[in-house]
C-alpha positions as MATLAB code, in Angstrom:
seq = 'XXXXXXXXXXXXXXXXXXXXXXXXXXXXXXXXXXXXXXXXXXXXXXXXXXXXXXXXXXXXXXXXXXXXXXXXXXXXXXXXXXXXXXXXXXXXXXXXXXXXXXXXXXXXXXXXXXXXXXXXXXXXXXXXXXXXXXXXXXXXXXXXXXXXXXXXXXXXXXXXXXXXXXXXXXXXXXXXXXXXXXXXXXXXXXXXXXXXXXXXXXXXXXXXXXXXXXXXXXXXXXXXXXXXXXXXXXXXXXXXXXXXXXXXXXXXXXXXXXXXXXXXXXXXXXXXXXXXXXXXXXXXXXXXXXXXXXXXXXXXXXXXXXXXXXXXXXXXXXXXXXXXXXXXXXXXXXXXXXXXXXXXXXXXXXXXXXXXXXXXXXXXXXXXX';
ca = [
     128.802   55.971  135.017;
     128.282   56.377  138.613;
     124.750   56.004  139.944;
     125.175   59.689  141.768;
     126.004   61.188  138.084;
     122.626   59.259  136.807;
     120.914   60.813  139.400;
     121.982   64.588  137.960;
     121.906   63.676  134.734;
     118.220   63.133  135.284;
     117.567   65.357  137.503;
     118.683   68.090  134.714;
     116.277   65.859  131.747;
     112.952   65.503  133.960;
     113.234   69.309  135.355;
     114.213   70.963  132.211;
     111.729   68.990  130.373;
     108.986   69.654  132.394;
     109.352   73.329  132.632;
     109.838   73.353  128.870;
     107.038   71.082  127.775;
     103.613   72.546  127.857;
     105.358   75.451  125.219;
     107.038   72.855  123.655;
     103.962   70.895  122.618;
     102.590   74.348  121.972;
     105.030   75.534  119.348;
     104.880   71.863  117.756;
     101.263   71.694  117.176;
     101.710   74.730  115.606;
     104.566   74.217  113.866;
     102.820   71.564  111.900;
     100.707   73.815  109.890;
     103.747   76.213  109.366;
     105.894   73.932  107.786;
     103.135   74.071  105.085;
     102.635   77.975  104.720;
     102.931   78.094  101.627;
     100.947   75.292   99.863;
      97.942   76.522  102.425;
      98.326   80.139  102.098;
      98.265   79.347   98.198;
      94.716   77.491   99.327;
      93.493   80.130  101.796;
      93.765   82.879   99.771;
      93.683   81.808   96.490;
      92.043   84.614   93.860;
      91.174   85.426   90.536;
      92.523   88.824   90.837;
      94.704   89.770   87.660;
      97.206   92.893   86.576;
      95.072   95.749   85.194;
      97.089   95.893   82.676;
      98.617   92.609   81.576;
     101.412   92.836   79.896;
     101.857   96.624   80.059;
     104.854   98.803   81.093;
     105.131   98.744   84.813;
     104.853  101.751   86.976;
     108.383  102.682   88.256;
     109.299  102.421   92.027;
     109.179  106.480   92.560;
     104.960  106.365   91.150;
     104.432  103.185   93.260;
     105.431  105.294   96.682;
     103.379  108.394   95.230;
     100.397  106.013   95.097;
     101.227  104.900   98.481;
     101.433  108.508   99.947;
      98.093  108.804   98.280;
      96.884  106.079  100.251;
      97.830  106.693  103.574;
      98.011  110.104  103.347;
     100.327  111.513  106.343;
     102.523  108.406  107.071;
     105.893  107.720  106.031;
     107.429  104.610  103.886;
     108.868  102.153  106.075;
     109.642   99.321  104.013;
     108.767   97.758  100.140;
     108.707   93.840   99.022;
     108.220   92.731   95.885;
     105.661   89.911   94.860;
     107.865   87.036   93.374;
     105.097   85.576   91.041;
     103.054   88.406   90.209;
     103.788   92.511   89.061;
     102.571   93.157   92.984;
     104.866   95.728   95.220;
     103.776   95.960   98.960;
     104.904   99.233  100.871;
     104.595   99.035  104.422;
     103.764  102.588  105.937;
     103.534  103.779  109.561;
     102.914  107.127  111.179;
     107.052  107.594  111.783;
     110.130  106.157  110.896;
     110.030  104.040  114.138;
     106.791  102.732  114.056;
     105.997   99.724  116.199;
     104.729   96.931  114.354;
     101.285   97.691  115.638;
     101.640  100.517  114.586;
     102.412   99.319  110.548;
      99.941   98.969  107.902;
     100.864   97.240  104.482;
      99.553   97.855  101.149;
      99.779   96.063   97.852;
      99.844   97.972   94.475;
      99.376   96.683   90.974;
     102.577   97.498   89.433;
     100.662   97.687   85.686;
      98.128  101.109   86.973;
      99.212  101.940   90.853;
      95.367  100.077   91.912;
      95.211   98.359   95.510;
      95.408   94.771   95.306;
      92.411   93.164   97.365;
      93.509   92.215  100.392;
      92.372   88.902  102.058;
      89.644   90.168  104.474;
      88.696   88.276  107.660;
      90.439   85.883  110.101;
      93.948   85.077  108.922;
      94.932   81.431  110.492;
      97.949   81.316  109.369;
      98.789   84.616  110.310;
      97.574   83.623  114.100;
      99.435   80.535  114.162;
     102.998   82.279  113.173;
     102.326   85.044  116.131;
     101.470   82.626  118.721;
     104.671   80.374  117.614;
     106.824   83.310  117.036;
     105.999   85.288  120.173;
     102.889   84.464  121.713;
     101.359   87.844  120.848;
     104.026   89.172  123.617;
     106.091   90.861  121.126;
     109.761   90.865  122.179;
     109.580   89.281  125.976;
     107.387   86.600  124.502;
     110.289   85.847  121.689;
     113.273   85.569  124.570;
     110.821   83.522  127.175;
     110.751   81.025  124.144;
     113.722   81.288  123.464;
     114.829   80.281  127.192;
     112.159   77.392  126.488;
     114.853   76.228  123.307;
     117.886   77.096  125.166;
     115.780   73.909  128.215;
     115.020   71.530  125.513;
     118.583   71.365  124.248;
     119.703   70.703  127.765;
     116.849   67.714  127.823;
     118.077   66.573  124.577;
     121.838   66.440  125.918;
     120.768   65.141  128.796;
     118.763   62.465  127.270;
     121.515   61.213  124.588;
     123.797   60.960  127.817;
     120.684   58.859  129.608;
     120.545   56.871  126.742;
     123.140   54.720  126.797;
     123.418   53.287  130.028;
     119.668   51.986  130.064;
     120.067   50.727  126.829;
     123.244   48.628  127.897;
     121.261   45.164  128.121;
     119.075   45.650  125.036;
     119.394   46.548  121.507;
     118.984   49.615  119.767;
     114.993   50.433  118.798;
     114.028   47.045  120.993;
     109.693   47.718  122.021;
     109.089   46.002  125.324;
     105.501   45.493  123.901;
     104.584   42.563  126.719;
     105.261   44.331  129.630;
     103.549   47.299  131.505;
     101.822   50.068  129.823;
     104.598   52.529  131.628;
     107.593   50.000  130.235;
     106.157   50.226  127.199;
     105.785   54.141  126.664;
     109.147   54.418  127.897;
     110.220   52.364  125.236;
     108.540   54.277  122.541;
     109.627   57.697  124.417;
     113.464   56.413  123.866;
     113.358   55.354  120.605;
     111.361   58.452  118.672;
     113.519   60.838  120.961;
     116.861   59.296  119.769;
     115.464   58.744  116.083;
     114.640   62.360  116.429;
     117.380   63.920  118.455;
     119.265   65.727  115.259;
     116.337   66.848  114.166;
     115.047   68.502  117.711;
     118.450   69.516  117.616;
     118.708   71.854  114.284;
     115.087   73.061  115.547;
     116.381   73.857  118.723;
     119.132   75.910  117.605;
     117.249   77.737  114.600;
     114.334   78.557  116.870;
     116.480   80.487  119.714;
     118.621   82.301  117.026;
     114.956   83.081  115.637;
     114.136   84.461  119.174;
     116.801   86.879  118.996;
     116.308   88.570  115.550;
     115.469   91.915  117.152;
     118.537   92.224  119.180;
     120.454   90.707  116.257;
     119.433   93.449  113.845;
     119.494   96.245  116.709;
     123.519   94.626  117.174;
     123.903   95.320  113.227;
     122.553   98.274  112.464;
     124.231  100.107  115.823;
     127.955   98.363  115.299;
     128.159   97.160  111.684;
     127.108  100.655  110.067;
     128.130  102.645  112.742;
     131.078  104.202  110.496;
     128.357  104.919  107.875;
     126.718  107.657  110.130;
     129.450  108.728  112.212;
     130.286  111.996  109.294;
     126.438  113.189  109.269;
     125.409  116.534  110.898;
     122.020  116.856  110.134;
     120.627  114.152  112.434;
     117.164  114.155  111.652;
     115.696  111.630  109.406;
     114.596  112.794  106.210;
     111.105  112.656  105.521;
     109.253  111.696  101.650;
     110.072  114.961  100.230;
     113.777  115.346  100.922;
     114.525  111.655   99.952;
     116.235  111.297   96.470;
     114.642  108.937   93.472;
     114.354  105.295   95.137;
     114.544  104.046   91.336;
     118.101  105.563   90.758;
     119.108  104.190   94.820;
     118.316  100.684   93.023;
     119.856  101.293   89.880;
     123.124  101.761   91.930;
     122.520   98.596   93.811;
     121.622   96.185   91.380;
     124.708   97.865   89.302;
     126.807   96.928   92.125;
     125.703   93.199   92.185;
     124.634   92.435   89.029;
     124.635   88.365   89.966;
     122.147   89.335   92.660;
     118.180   89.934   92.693;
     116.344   92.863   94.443;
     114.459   91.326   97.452;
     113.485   94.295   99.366;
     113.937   98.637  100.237;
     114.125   99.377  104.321;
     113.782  103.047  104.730;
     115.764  105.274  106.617;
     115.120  105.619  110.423;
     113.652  101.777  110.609;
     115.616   99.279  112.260;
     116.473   97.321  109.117;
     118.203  100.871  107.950;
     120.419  103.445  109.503;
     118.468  107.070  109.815;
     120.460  108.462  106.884;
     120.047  105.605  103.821;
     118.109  103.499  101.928;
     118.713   99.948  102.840;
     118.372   97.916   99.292;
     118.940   94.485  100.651;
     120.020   91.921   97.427;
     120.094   88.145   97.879;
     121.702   85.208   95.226;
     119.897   83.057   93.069;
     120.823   79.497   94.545;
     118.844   77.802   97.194;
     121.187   78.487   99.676;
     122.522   82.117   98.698;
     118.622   82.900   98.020;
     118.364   83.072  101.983;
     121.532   84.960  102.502;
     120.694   89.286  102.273;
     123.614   91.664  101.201;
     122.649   94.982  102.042;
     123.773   98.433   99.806;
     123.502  101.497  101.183;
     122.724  104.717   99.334;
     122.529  108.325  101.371;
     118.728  108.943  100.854;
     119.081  112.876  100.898;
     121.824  112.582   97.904;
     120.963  109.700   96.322;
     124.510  109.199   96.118;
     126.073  105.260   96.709;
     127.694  104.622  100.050;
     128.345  101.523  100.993;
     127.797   97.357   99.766;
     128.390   94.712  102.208;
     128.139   91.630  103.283;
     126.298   90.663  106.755;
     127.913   89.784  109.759;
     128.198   86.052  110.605;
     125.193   86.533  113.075;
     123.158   87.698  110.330;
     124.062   85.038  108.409;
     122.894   83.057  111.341;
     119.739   84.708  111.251;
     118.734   84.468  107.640;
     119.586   80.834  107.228;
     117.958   79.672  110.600;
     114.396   80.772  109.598;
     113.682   78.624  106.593;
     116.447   75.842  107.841;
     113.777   76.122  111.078;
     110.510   75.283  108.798;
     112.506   72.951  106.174;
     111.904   75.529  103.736;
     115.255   73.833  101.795;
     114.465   71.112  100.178;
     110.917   71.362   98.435;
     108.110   68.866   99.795;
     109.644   65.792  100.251;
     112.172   67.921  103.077;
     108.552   69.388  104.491;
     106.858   65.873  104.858;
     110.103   64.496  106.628;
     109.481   67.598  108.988;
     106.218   66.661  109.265;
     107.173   63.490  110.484;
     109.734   64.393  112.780;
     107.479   66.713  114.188;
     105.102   64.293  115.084;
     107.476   62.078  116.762;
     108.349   65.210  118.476;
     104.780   64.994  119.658;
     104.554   61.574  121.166;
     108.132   61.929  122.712;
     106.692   65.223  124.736;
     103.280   63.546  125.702;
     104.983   60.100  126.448;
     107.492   62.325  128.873;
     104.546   63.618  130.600;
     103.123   60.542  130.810;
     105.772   58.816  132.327;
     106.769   61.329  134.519;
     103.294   61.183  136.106;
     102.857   58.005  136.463;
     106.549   58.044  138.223;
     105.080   60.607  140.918;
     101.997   58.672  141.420;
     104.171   55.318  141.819;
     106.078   57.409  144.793;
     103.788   58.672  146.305;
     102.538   57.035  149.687;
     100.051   54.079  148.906;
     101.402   54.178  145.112;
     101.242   51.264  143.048;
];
């Protein structure tokens, strides 16, 4: 390789590195205690709250949403989950169908009487830790600016791997100059983690910039993929409570129309996981993988009649498999703890970058050393 391509080559790693780093590090560090959300949210807010009625027949989905209405009196349903390990259903309300997230309030129901489940009260770390890594409490612009930080660190990483082998022509693979400077010997360890690592930072990379782009993804879906759905309607209004149809017979249809499928979650109409006419009863499988891939069936919330089941577009796809893909969320805790690691490594190779690159400006500066 030339020695004017070197140059560019590392012109391209040290710049985009550098602008990239400081939210890098950021989104690492905090990163680390994501990858474990679930073991510590288990720990955090672990209760002794139980099912009124243990055992008993469960409220259907139609009494769940009166409750609800009876809570926040005024507001509209926006969207319902359903507990995985306990008879809990969580409807998220919000004064309109478009409600800003700000603007949304959820609340959990015992299934067994329609009671309020207690609600972890106080200063929720791991909620604070997923905002500042998802968006930086910017909501949208702070999701794309990190995602222009990803879209930098996979030109560092290419530009790296292409670094790579022309200064490690005269030495072999992993070798630790341990003897010589204290600069010689961080670049050393700043090769070897970031090439041990570089699949890894890669499939992070990737998954974290699709991640950035979830709102425009679903805005893309719900305005092209179901456009045909809404095109016949003349009453363009979304409906409100009242003029909806049973939610328990919408599901009944859907689950009738997968039966190999399981019930993950309702969107109603006017959000943007929904079109302003349907419910959105969103299905996923029951393998590891399939469990992160959503199929959608529509049913016209006015009628309650069924209009539509189908699968997501590929960017969807993209979408629902780059989140837990992102946090390891695939392979149990021995795939968490080799994030962990990797993660750390991540660490050293963005502070030993630093490093270096300081002492690299110092060393040309006038009078350096």
């Amino acid at each position: 390789m030339k020695a004017s391509t070197l140059r560019r080559w590392s012109w391209w790693h040290t710049w985009t590195s550098l602008i990239s780093t400081l939210f890098l590090l950021m989104l690492c560090i905090t990163g680390l205690p994501l990858i474990f959300h679930d073991e510590l949210d288990s720990v955090l807010h672990s209760d002794t709250w139980q099912p009124a009625n243990p055992g008993g027949e469960w409220l259907s989905l139609d009494q769940i949403l009166d409750h609800a209405a009876a809570n926040r009196p005024g507001e509209v349903p926006l969207y319902m989950s359903f507990d995985v390990d306990r008879p809990v259903i969580n409807v998220t309300t919000g004064p309109a169908p478009d409600s800003p997230g700000s603007d949304m309030l959820m609340s959990s129901f015992d299934r067994t009487s329609g009671e309020l489940v207690p609600y972890h009260e106080g200063f929720d770390i791991m909620h604070f830790l997923l905002q500042l890594h998802t968006d930086m409490f910017l909501g949208l612009p702070g999701m794309l600016f990190l995602g222009a930080m990803g879209v930098l660190m996979i030109i560092a990483i290419v530009s790296g791997v292409v670094l790579y082998a022309p200064f490690m022509r005269k030495l072999d693979f992993g070798t630790l100059r341990t003897q010589r400077s204290r600069r010689i010997k961080w670049l050393d360890y700043h090769n070897l983690l970031g090439i041990v690592s570089v699949a890894w930072l890669t499939v992070v990379g990737l998954t974290g910039v699709i991640n950035t782009l979830a709102d425009p993804i679903t805005a893309t879906w719900r305005s092209q993929a179901l456009a045909d759905l809404t095109a016949g309607y003349q009453d363009t209004s979304v409906p409100t409570p009242a003029q909806m149809a049973s939610l328990d017979a919408a599901v009944e249809q859907a689950v009738a129309a997968a039966p190999d499928m399981t019930l993950q979650f309702v969107a109603f109409p006017g959000g943007s996981w929904s079109t302003d006419f349907h419910y959105a009863i969103f299905l996923h499988g029951n393998t590891p993988l399939t469990s992160h891939i959503i199929t959608p069936v529509l049913v016209d919330a006015r009628t309650g009649e069924f209009a539509d089941m189908r699968e997501m577009p590929w960017y969807n796809k993209a979408l629902s498999l780059s989140g837990p893909l992102h946090f390891g969320d695939y392979g149990g805790l021995p795939l968490k703890i080799i994030w962990l690691l990797l993660d750390l490594f991540t660490i050293v190779v963005l502070v030993s970058g630093l490093y270096l690159w300081w002492v690299r400006r110092g060393n040309a500066a006038p009078g350096g050393a």
